[in-house]
Biopython code that builds the backbone (N, CA, C, O; Angstrom):
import numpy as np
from Bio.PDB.StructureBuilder import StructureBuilder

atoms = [
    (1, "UNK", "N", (82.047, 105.166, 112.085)),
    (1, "UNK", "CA", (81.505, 104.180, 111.184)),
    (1, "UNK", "C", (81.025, 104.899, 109.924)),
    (1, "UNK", "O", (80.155, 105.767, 109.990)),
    (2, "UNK", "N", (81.472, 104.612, 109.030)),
    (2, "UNK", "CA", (80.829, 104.896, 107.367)),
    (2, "UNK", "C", (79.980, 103.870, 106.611)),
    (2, "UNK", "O", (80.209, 102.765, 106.120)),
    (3, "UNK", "N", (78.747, 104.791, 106.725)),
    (3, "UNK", "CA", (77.843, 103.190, 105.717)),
    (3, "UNK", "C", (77.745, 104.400, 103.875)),
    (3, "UNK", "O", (77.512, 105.593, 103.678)),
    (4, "UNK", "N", (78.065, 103.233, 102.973)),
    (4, "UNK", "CA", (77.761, 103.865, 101.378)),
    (4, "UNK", "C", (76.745, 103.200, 100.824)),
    (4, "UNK", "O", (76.529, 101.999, 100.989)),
    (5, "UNK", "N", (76.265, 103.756, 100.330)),
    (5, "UNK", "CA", (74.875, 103.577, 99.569)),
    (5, "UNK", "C", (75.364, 103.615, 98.221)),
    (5, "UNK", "O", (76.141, 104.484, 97.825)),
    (6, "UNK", "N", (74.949, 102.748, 97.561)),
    (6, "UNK", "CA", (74.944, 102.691, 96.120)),
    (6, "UNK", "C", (73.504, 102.138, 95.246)),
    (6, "UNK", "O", (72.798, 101.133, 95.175)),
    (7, "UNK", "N", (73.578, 103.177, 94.801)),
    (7, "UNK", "CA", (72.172, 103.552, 93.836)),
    (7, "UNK", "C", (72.608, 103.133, 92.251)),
    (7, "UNK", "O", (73.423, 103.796, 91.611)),
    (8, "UNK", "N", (71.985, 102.019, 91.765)),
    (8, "UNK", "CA", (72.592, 102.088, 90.135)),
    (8, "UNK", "C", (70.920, 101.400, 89.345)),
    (8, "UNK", "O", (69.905, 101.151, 89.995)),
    (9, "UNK", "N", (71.065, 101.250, 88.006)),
    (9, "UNK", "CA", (70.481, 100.856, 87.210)),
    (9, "UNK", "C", (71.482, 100.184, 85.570)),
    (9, "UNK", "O", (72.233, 100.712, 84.749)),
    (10, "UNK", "N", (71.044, 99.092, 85.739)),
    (10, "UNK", "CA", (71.748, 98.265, 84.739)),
    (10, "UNK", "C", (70.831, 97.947, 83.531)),
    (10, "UNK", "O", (69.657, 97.600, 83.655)),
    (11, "UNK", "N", (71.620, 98.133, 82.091)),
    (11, "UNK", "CA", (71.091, 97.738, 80.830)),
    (11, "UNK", "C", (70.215, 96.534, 80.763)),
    (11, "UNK", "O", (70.556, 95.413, 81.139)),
    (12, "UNK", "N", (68.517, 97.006, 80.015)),
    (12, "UNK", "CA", (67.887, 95.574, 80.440)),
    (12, "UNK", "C", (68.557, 94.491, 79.474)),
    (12, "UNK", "O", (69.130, 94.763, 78.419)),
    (13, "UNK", "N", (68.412, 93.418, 79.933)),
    (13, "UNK", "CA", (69.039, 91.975, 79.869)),
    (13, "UNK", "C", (70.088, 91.797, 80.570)),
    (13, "UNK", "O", (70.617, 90.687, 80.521)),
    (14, "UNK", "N", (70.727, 92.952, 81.496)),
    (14, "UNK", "CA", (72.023, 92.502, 82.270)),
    (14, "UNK", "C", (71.501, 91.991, 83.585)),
    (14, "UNK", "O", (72.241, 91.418, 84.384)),
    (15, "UNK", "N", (70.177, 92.208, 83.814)),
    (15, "UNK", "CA", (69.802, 92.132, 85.665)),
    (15, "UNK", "C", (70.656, 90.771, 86.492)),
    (15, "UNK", "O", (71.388, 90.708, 87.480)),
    (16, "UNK", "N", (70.126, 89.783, 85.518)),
    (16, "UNK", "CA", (70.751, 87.868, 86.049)),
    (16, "UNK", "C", (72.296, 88.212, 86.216)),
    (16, "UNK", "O", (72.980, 87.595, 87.032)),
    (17, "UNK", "N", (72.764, 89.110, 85.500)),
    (17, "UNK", "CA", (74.536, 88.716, 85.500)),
    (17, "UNK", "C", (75.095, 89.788, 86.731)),
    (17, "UNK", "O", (76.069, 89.686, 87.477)),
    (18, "UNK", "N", (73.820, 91.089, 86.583)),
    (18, "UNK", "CA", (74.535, 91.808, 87.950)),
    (18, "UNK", "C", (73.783, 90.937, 89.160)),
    (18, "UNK", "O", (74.466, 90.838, 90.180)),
    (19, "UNK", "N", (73.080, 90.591, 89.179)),
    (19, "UNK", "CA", (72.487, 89.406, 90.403)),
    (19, "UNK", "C", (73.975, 88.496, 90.658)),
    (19, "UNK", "O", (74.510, 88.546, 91.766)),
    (20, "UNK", "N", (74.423, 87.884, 89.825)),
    (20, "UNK", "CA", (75.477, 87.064, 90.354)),
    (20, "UNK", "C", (76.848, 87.832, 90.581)),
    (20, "UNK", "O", (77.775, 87.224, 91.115)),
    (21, "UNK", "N", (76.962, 88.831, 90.284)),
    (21, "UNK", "CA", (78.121, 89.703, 90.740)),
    (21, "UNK", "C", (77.767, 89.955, 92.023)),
    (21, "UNK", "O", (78.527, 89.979, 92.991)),
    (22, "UNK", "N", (76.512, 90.155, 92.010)),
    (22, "UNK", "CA", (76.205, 90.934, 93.857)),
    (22, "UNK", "C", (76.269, 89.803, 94.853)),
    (22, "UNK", "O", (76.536, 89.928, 96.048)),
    (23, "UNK", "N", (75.989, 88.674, 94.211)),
    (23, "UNK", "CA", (76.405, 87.670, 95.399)),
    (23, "UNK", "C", (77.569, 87.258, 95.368)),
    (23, "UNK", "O", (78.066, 87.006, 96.466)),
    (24, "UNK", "N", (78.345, 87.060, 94.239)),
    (24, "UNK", "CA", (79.944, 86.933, 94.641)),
    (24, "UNK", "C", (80.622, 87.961, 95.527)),
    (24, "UNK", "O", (81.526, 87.715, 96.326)),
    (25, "UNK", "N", (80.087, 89.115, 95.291)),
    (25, "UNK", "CA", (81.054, 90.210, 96.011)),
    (25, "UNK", "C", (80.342, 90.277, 97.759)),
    (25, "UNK", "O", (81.067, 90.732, 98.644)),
    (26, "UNK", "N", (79.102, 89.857, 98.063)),
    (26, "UNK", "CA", (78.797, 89.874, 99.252)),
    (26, "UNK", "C", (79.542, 88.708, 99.720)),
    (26, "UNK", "O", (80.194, 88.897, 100.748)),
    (27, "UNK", "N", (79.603, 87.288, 99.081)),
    (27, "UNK", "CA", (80.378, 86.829, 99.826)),
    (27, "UNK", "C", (81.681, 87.152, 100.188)),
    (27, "UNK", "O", (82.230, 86.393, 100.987)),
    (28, "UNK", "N", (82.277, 88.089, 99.784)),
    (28, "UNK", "CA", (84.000, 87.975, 99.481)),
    (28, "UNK", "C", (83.789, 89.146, 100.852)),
    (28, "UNK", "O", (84.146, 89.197, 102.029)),
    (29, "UNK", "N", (83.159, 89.824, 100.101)),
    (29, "UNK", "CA", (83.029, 91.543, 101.342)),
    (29, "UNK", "C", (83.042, 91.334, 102.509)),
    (29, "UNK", "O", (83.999, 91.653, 103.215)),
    (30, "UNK", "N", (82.099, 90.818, 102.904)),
    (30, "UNK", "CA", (81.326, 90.262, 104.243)),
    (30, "UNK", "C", (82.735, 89.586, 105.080)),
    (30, "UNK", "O", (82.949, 90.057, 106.197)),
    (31, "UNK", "N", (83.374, 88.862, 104.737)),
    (31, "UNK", "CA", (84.940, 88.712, 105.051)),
    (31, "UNK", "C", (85.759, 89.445, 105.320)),
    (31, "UNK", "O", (86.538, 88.933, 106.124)),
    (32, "UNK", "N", (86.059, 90.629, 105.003)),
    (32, "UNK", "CA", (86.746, 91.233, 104.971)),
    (32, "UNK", "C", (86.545, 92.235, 106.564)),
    (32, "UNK", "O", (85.445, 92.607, 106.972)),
    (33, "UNK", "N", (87.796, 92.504, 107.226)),
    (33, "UNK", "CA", (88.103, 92.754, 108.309)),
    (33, "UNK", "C", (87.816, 94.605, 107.536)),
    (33, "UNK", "O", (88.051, 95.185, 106.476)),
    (34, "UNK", "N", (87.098, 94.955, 109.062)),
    (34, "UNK", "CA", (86.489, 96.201, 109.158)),
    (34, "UNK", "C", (84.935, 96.180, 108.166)),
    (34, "UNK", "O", (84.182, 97.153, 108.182)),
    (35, "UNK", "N", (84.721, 95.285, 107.580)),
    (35, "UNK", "CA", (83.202, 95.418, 106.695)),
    (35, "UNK", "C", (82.731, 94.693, 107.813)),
    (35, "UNK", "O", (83.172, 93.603, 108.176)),
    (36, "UNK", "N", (81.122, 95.827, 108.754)),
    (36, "UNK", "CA", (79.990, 95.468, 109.022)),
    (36, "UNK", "C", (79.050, 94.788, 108.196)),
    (36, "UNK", "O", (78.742, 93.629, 108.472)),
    (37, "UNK", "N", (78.462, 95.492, 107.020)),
    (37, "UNK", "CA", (77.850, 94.857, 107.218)),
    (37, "UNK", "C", (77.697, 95.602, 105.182)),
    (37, "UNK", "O", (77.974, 96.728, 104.768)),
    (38, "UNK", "N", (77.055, 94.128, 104.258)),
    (38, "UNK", "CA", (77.331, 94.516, 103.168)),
    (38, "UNK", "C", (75.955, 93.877, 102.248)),
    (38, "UNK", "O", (75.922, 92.708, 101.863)),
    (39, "UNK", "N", (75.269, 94.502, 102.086)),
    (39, "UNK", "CA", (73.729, 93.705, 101.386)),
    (39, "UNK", "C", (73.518, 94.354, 100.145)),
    (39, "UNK", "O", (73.407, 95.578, 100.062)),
    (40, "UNK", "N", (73.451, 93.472, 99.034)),
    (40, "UNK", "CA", (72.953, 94.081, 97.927)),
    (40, "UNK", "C", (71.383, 93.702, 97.709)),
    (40, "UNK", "O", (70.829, 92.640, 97.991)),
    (41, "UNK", "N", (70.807, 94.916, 97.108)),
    (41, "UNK", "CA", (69.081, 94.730, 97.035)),
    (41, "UNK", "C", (68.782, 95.057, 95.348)),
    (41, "UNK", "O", (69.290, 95.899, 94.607)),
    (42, "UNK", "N", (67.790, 94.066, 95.106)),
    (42, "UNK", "CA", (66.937, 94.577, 93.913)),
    (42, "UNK", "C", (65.855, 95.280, 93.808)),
    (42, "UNK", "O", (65.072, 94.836, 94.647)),
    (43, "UNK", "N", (65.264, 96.350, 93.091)),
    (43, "UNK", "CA", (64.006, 96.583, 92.845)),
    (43, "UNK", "C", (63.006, 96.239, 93.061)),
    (43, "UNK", "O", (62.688, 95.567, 92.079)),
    (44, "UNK", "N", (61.951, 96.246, 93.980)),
    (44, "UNK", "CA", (60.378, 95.458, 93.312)),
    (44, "UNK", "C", (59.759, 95.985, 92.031)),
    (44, "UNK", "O", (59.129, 95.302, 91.223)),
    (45, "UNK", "N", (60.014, 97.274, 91.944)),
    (45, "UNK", "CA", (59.120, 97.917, 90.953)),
    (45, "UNK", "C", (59.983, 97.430, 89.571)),
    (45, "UNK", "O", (59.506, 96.920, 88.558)),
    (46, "UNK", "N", (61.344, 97.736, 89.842)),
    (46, "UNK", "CA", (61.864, 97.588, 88.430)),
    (46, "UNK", "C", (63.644, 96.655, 88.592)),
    (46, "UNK", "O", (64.697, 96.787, 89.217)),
    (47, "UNK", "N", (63.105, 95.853, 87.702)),
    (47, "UNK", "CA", (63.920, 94.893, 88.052)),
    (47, "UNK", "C", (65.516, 95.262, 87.732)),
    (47, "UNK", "O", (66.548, 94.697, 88.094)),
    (48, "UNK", "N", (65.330, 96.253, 87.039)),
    (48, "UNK", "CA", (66.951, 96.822, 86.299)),
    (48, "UNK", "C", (67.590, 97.875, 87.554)),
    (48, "UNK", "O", (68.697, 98.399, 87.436)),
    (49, "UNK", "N", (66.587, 98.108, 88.911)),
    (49, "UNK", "CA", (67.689, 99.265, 89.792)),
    (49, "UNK", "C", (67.439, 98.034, 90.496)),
    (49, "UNK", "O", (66.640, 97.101, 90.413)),
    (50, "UNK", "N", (68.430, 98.374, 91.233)),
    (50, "UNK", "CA", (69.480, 97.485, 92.177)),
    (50, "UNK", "C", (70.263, 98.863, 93.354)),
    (50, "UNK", "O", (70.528, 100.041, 93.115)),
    (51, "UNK", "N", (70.408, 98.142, 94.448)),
    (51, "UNK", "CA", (71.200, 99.314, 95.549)),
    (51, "UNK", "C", (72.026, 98.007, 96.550)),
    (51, "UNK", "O", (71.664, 96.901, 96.952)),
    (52, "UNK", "N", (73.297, 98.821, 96.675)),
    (52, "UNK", "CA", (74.052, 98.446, 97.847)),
    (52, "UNK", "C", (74.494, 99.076, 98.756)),
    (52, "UNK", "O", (75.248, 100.043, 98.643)),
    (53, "UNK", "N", (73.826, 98.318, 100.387)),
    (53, "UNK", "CA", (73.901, 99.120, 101.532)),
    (53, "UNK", "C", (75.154, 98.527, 102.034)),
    (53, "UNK", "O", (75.007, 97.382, 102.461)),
    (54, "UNK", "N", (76.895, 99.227, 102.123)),
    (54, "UNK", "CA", (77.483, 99.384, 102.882)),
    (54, "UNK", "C", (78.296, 99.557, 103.947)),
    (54, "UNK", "O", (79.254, 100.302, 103.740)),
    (55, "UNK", "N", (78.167, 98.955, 105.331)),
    (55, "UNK", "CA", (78.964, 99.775, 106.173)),
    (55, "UNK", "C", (80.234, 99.203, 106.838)),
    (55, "UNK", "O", (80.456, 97.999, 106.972)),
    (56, "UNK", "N", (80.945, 100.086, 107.191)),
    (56, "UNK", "CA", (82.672, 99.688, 107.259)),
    (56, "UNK", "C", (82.661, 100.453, 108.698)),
    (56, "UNK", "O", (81.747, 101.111, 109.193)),
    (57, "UNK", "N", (83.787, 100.204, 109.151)),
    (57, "UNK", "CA", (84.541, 100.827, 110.558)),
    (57, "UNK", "C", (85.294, 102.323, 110.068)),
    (57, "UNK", "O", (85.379, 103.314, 110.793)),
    (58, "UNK", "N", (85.683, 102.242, 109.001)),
    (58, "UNK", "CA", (86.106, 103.421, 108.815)),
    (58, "UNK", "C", (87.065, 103.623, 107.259)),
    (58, "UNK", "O", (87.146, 102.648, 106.512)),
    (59, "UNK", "N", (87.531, 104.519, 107.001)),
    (59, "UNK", "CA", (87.831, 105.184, 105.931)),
    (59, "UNK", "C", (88.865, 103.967, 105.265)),
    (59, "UNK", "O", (88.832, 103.725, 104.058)),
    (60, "UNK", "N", (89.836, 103.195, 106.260)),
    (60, "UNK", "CA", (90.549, 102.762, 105.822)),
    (60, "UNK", "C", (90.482, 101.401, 105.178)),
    (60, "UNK", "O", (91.206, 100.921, 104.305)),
    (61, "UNK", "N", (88.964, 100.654, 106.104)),
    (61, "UNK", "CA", (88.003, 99.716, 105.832)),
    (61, "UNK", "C", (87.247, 99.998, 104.352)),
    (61, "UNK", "O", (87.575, 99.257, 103.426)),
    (62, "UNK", "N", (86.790, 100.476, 104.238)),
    (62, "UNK", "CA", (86.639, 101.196, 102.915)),
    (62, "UNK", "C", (86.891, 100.984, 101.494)),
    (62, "UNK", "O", (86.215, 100.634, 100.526)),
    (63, "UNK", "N", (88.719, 101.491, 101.818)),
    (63, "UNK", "CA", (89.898, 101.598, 101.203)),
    (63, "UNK", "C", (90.164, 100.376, 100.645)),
    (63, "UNK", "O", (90.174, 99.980, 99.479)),
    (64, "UNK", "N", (90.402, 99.793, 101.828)),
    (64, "UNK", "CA", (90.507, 98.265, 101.718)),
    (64, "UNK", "C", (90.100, 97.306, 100.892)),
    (64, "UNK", "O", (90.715, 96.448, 100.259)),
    (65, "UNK", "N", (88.807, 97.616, 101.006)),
    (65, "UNK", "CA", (87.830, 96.871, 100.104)),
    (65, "UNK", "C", (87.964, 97.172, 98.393)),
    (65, "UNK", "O", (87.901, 96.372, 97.459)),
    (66, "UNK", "N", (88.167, 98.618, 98.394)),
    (66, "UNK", "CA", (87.987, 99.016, 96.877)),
    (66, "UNK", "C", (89.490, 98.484, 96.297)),
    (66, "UNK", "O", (89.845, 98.716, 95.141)),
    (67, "UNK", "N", (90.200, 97.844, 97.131)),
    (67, "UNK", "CA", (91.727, 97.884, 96.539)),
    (67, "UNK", "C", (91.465, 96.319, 96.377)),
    (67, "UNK", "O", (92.117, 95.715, 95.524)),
    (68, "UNK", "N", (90.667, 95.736, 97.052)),
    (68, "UNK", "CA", (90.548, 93.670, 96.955)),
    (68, "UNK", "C", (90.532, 93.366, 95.485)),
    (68, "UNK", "O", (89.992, 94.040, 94.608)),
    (69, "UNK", "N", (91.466, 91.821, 95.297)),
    (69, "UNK", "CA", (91.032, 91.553, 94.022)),
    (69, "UNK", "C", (89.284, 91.028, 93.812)),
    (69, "UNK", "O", (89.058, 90.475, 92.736)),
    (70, "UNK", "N", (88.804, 91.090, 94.202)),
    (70, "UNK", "CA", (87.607, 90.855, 93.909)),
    (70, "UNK", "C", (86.581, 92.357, 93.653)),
    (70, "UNK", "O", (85.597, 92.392, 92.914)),
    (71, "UNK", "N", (86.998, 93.262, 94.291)),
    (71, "UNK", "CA", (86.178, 94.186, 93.871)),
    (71, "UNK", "C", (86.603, 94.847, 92.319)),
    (71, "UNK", "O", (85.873, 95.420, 91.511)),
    (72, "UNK", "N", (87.903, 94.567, 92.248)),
    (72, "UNK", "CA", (88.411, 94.708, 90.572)),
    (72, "UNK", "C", (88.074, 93.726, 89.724)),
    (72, "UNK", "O", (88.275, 94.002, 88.541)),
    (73, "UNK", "N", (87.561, 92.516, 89.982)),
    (73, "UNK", "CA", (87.037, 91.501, 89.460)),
    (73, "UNK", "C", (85.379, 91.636, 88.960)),
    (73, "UNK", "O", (84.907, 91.410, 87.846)),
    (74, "UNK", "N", (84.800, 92.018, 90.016)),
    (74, "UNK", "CA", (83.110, 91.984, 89.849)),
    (74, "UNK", "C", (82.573, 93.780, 90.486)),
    (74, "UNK", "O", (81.444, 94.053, 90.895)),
    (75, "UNK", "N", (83.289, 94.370, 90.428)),
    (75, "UNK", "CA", (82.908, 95.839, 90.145)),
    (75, "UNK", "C", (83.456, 96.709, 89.027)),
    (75, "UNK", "O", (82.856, 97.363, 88.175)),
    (76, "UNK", "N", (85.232, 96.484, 89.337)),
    (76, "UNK", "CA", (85.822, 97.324, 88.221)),
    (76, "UNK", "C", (85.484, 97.011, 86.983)),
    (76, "UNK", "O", (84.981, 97.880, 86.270)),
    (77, "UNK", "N", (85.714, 95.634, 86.474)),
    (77, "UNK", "CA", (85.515, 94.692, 85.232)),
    (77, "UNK", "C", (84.367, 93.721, 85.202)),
    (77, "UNK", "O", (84.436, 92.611, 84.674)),
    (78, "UNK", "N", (83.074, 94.320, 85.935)),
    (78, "UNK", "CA", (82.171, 93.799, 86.204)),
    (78, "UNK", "C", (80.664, 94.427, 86.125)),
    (78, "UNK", "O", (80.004, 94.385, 85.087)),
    (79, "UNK", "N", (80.183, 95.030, 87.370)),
    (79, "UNK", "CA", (79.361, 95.952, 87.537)),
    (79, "UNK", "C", (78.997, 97.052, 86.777)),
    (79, "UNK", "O", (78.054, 97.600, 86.205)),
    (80, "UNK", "N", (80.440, 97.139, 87.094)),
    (80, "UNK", "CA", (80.392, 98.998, 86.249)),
    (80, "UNK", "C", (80.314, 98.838, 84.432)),
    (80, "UNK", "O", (80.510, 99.803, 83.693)),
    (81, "UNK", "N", (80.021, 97.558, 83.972)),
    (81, "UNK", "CA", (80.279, 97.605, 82.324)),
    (81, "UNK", "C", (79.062, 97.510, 82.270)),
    (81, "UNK", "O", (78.429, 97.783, 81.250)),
    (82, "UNK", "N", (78.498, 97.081, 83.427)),
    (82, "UNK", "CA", (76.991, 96.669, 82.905)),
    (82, "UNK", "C", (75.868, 97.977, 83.385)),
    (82, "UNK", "O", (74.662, 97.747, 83.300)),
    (83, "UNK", "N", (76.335, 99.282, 83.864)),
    (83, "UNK", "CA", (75.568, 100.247, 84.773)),
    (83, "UNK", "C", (75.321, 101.068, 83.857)),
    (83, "UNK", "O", (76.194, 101.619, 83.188)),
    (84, "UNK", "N", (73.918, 101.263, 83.707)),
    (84, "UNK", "CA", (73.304, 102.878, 83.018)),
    (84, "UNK", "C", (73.840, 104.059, 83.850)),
    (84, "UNK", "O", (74.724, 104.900, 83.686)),
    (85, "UNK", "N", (72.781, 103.724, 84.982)),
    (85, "UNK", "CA", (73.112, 105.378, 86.140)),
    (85, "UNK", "C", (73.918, 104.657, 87.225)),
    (85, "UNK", "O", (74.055, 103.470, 87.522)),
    (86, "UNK", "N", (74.353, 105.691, 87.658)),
    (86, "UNK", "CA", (75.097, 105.521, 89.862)),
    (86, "UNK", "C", (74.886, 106.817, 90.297)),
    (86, "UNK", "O", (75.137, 107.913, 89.795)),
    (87, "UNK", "N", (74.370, 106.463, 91.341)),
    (87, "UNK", "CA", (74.611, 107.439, 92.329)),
    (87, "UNK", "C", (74.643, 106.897, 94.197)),
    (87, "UNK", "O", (73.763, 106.348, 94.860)),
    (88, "UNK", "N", (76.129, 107.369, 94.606)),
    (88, "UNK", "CA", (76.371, 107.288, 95.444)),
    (88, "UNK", "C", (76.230, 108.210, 96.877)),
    (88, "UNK", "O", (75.551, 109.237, 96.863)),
    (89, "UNK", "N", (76.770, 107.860, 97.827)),
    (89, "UNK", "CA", (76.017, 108.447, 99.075)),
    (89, "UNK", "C", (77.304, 107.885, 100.218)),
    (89, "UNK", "O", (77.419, 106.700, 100.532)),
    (90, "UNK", "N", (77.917, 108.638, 100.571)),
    (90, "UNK", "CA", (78.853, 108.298, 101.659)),
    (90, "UNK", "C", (78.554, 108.995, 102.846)),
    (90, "UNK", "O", (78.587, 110.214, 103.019)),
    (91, "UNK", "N", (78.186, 107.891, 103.844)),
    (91, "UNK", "CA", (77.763, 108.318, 104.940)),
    (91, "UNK", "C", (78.389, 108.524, 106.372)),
    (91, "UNK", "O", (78.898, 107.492, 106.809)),
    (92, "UNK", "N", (78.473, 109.681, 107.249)),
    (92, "UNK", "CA", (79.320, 108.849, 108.880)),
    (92, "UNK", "C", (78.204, 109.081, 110.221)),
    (92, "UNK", "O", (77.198, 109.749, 109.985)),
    (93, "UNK", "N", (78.317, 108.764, 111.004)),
    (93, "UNK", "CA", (77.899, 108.421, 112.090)),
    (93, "UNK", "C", (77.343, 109.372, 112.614)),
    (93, "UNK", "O", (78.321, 110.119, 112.593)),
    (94, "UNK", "N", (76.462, 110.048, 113.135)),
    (94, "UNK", "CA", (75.957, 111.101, 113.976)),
    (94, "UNK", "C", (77.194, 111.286, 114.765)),
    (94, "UNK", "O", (78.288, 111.848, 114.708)),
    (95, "UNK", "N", (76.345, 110.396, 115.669)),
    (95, "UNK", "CA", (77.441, 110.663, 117.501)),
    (95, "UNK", "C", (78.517, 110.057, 117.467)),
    (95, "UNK", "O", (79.279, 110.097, 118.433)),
]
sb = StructureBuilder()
sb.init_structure("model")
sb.init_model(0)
sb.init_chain("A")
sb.init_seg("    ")
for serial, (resi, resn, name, xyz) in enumerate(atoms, 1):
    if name == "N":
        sb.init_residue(resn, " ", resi, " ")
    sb.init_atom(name, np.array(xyz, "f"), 0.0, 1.0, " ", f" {name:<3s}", serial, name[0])
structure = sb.get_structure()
């Protein structure tokens, strides 16, 4: 199992528009065969970082996802126009 962490911060006045990207793409994700489990979170302290927790069955689950038209929709031509920083975190399973 691989869970990714995504760490970002978006230009202030973008927060409302990456808010509705993160719920379009949880709904679409969350569908998708091999995605456990896929939650996007906001900040308390600061409303501009935002993180998404992740996890898939495996590498190819993953794959999968980054190739959907929707993640080229509301990440490629989406997310990412609106992101100051990222930092990511790819994770696997202990045992």
């Amino acid at each position: 199992m691989l869970a990714l962490i995504v760490n970002f911060s978006v230009r202030a006045g973008d927060e409302d528009k990456a808010r509705e990207y993160m719920c379009i793409l949880e709904e679409h994700t969350r569908r998708e065969p091999g995605c456990r489990q896929y939650i996007g979170h906001q900040s308390t302290d600061d409303p501009r970082r935002f993180l998404f927790y992740e996890l898939y069955d495996d590498q190819a689950a993953l794959d999968a996802h980054r190739a959907s038209p929707h993640y080229e929709r509301f990440v490629t031509n989406g997310l990412l126009k609106l992101i100051e920083t990222r930092v990511t975190g790819l994770f696997q399973t202990v045992s």
